[in-house]
C-alpha positions in Angstrom: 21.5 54.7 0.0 18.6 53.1 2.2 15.6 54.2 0.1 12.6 55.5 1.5 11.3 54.4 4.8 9.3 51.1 4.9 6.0 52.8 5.7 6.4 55.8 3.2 7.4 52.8 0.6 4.1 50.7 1.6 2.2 53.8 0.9 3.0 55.0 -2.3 2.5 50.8 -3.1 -1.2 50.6 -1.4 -2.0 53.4 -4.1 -0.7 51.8 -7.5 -2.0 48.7 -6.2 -5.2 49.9 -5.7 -5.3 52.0 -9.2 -4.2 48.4 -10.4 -0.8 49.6 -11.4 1.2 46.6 -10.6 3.9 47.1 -13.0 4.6 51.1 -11.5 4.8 49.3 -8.1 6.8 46.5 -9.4 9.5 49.0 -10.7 9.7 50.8 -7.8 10.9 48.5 -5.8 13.1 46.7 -8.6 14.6 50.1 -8.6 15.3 49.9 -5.0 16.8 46.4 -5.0 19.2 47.7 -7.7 20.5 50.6 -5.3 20.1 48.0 -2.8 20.8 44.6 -3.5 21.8 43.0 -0.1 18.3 44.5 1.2 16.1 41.5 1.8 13.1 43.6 2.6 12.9 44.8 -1.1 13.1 41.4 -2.4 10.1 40.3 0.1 7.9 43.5 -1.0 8.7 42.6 -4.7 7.6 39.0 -4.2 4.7 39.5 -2.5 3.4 42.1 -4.7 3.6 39.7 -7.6 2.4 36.7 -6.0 -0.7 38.5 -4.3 -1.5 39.6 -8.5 -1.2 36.3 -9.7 2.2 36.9 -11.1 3.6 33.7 -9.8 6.4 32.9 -12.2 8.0 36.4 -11.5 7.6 36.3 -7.4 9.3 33.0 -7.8 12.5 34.3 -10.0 12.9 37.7 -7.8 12.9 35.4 -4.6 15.2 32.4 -6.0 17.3 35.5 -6.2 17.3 37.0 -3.2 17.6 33.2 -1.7 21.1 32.8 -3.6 22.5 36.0 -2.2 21.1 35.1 1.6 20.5 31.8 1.5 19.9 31.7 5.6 17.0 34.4 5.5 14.3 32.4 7.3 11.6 35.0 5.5 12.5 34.4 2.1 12.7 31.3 2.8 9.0 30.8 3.8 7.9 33.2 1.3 9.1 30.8 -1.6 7.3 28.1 0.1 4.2 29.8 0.2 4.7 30.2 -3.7 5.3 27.0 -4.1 2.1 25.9 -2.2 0.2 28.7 -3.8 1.1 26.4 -7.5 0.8 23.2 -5.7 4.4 21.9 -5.6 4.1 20.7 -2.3 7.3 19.0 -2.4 9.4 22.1 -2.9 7.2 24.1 -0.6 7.8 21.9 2.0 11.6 21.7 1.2 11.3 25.6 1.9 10.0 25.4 5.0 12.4 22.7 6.3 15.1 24.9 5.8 13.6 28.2 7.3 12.7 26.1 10.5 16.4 25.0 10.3 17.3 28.1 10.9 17.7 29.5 14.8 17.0 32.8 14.3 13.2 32.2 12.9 10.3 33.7 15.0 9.2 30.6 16.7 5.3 32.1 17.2 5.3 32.2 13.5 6.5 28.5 12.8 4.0 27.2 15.4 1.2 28.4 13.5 2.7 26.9 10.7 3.3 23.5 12.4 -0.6 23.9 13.6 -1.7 25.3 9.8 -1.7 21.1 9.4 -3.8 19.9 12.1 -7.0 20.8 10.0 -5.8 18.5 7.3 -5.1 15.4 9.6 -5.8 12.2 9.6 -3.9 12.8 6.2 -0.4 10.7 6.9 1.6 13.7 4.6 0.1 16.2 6.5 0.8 14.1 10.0 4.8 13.2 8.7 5.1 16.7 7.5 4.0 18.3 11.0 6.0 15.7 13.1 9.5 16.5 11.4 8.9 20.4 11.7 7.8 20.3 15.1 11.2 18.0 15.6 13.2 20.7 13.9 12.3 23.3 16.3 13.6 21.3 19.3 17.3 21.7 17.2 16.7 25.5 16.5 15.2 26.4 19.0 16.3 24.2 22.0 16.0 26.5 25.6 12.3 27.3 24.5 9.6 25.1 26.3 7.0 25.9 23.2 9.5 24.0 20.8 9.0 20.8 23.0 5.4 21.0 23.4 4.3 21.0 20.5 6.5 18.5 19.1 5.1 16.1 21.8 1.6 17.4 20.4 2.3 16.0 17.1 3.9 12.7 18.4 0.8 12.2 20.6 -1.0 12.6 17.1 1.0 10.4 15.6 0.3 8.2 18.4 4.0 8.2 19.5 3.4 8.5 23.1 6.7 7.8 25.4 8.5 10.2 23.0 5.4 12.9 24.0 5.8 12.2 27.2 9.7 12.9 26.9 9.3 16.1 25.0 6.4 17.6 27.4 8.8 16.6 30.4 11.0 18.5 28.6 9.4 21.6 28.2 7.6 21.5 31.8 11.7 21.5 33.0 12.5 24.9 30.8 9.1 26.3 31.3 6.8 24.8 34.1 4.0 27.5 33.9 1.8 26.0 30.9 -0.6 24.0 32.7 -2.0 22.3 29.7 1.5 20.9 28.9 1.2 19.0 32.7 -2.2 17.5 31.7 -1.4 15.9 28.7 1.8 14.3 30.4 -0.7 13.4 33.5 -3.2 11.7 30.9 -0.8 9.6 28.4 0.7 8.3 31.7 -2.5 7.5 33.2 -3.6 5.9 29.8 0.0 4.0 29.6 -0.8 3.0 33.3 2.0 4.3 34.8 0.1 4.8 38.3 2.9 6.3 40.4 4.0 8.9 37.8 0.8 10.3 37.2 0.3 10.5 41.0 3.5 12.3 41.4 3.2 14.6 38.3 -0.3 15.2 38.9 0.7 16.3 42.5 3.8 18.4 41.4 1.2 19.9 39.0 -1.5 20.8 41.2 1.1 22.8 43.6 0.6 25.2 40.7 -2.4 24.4 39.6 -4.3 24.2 42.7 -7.7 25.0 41.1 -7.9 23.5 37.8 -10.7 21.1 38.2 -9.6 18.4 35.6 -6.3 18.2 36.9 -7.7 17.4 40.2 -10.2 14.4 38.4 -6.9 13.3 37.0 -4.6 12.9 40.4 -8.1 11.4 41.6 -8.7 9.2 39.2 -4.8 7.9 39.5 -5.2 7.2 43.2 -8.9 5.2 42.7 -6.5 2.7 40.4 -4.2 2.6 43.2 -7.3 1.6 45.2 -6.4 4.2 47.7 -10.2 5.2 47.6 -10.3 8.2 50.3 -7.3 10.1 48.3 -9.4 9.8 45.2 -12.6 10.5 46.8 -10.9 13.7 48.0 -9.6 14.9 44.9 -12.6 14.1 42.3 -14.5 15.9 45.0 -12.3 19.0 44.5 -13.1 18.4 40.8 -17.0 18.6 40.8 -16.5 21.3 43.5 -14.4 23.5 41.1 -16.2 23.2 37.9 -19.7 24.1 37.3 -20.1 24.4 33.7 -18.2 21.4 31.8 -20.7 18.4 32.0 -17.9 16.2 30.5 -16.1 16.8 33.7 -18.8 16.9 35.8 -20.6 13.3 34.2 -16.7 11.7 34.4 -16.2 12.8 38.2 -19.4 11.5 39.8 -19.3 8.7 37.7 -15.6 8.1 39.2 -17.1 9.1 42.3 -20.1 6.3 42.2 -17.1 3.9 41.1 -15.3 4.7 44.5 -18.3 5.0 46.5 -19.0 1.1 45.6 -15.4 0.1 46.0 -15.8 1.2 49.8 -19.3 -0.2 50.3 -21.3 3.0 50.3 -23.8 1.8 47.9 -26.4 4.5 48.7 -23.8 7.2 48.2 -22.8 5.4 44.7 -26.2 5.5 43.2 -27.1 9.1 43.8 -23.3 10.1 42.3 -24.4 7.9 38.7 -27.5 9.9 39.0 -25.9 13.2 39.1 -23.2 11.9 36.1 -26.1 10.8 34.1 -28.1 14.1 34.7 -24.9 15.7 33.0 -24.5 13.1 30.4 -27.3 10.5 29.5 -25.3 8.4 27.2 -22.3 8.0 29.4 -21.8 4.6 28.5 -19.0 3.6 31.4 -22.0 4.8 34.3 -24.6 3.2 32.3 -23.1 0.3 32.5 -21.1 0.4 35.7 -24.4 1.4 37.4 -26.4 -1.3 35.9 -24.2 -4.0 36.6 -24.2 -3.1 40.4 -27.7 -2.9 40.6 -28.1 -6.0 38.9 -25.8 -7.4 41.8 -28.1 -6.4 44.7 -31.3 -7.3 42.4 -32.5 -4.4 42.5 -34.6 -2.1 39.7 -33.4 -4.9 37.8 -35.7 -3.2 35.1 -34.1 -0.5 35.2 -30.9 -1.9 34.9 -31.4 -3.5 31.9 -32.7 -0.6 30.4 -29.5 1.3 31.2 -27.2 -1.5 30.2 -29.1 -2.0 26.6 -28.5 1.8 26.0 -24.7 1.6 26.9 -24.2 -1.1 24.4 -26.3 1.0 21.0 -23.6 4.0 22.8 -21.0 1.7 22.7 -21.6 -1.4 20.4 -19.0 -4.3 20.7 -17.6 -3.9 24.2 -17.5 -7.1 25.7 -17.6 -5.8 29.5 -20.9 -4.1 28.3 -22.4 -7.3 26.8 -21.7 -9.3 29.7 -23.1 -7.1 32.2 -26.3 -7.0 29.6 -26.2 -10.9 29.4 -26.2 -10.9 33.5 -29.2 -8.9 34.0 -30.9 -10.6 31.7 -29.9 -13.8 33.7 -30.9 -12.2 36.6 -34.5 -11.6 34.9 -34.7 -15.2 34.3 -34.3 -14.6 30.4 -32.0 -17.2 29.7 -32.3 -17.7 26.0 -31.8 -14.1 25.7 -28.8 -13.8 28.5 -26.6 -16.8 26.2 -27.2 -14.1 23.1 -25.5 -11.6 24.8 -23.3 -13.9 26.8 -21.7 -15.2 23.7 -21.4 -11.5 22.1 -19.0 -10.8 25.0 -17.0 -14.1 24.6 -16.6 -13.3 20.8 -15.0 -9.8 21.8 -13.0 -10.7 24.9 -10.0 -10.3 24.3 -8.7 -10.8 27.9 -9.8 -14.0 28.9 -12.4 -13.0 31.3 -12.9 -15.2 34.5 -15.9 -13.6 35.1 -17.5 -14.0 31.7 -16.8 -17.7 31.3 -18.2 -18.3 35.0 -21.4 -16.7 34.0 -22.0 -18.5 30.7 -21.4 -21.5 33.0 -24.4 -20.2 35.5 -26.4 -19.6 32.2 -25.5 -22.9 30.4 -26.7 -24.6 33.4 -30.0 -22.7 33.8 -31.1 -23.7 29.8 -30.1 -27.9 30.9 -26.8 -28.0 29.9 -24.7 -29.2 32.4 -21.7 -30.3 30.8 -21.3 -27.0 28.9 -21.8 -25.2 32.1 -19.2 -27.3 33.9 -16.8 -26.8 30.6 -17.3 -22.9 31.5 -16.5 -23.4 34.9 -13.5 -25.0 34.5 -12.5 -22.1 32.2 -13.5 -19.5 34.6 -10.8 -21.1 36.6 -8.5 -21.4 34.3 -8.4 -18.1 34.0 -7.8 -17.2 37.5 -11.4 -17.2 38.7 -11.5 -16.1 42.4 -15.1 -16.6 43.0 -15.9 -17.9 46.5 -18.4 -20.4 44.7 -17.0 -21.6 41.4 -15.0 -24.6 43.1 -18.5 -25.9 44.1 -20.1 -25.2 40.9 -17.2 -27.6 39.2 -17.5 -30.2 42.0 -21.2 -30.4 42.0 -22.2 -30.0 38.9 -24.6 -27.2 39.5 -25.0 -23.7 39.7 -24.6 -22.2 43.2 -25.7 -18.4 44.0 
């Protein structure tokens, strides 16, 4: 005996349901589990229909049962969890769920959304631990499928795990090589763990599929300018701003990349109408803000205008010492040397690097408020810490500030 079929059997439910005769549905189907007891289904209907009426305590004892007869049913398994959950036992919910995603014959669409159901809930750590060691069981149950990988290196990347992410996305790029957001996430923790070449190569490999995904291109670009290989990057953030015509992030990031690259090659003309364009995209980009500032600053010119752009990147961006100190230099520039050791000494206080250039210019400042033995001090430091400046030795030999 099979019983009715499952959709004649949801029927006849839907109606004593919606009459509000749960206990004529509720016999039905404990009818059907006693002519059938190795049905899961039956159990699973039962369940559901107490649990969905509030009958929490009954759902629970017809599913413990149907668990103990097939204790490797990944359904009935993630139906008691969602009991469980449902009367906030989260430990045993979760228990339930660690042993359906232990299982290899789960539906792995339906544990991802699972696995994702906690991203709303992070930066909770539970929520984070609990997402990081289901994501970790579907690489064991589900080992040939590219998805399992992925979004286990999602959730180490949240977890802020990143040469284990990277693994896992290699990973699934080698079983599955087709989801191009799984290449950009690889292309961007290597870029932001500064490995150079591998984001060049990966980004490359990428693109040979990818061809036309603008931030991908930004990426490879972006790579080369660190490399200082200037006409490769130029190329490719070109291909960027080229390809994509509605996502000002992108388009604020590239020509600001593009000004960066521009300057590195001399073309200051070129530079200054690409921080335009990124600032027409993005007013409080605080890296072109700053970036363009500082260079301006360096040829003297619109040094008004500079500082107004640097003072904005630092309320953007408080506490970043290569912002303060191009602040401090403009200001210098301006002659406003009281005001320029301010901001001087807000960089120091958050350089964390040792900045030759920062110590050199507190020096020039030092020396431009009377004192000389500070400035010289500075000096010194600067070249301490591998200052390259073609003045700075005659700064410390002569006691005075040299432009």
């Amino acid at each position: 005996m099979t019983g009715p079929s499952d959709e004649l059997l949801a029927k006849k439910e839907a109606i004593y349901l919606k009459e509000g005769k749960v206990d004529k549905a509720a016999n039905d189907i404990q009818a059907l589990i006693d002519a059938n007891p190795s049905q899961m289904r039956y159990y699973l209907l039962l369940g559901e229909i107490y649990n969905s009426n509030n009958f929490q305590d009954k759902a629970l004892k017809v599913l413990k049962t149907a668990e103990k007869i097939d204790p490797k049913n990944g359904r009935v398994h993630l139906a008691l969890a969602d009991i469980y959950r449902d009367k906030k036992d989260y430990e045993s919910s979760y228990n339930e769920l660690i042993a359906a995603f232990n299982l290899p014959d789960m539906d792995i669409e339906q544990e991802v959304k699972i696995v994702l159901g906690y991203v709303p809930k992070f930066p909770d750590p539970n929520a984070k631990a609990s997402a990081l060691e289901l994501s970790r069981l579907l690489t064991v149950s589900h080992p040939d499928d590219s998805r399992s990988y992925a979004l286990y290196g999602d959730m180490l990347v949240q977890s802020e795990k990143y040469k284990e992410a990277k693994d896992n996305y290699r990973k699934s790029i080698e079983l599955n090589g087709q989801v191009y957001e799984v290449h950009e996430q690889l292309i961007r923790l290597e870029l932001g763990n500064n490995e150079i070449d591998n984001a060049v190569k990966d980004g490359e490999d990428a693109l040979s599929l990818f061809p036309n995904q603008a931030w991908l291109n930004y990426l490879v670009g972006v790579a080369y300018e660190q490399k200082k290989d200037f006409k490769k990057a130029l190329s490719y953030i070109q291909n960027a701003t080229s390809l994509e015509s509605q996502d000002k992030e992108l388009l604020s990031q590239g020509y600001s990349s593009l000004g960066d690259c521009y300057h590195s090659t001399g073309n200051d003309i070129k530079a200054f109408d690409a921080y335009n364009k990124s600032l027409s995209y993005n007013p409080d980009n605080a890296y072109t803000l700053n970036n363009y500032a500082y260079y301006l600053s360096v040829k003297g010119a619109d040094l008004d205008k500079a500082a107004s752009m640097s003072k904005h990147s630092n309320e953007i961006q408080p506490n970043t010492a290569s912002f303060e100190d191009t602040y401090a230099w403009i200001l210098f520039k301006q002659k406003k040397y009281a005001d320029a050791r301010v901001w001087m000494e807000k960089a120091l206080s958050h350089d964390k690097d040792h900045s030759a250039v920062q110590a050199e210019h507190y020096g020039d400042i030092l020396y431009n408020l009377g004192d000389t033995n500070g400035a010289v001090d500075s000096w010194k430091k600067a070249k301490e810490y591998g200052g390259t400046s073609p003045v700075l030795e005659r700064k410390i030999n002569e006691k005075k500030y040299v432009e």
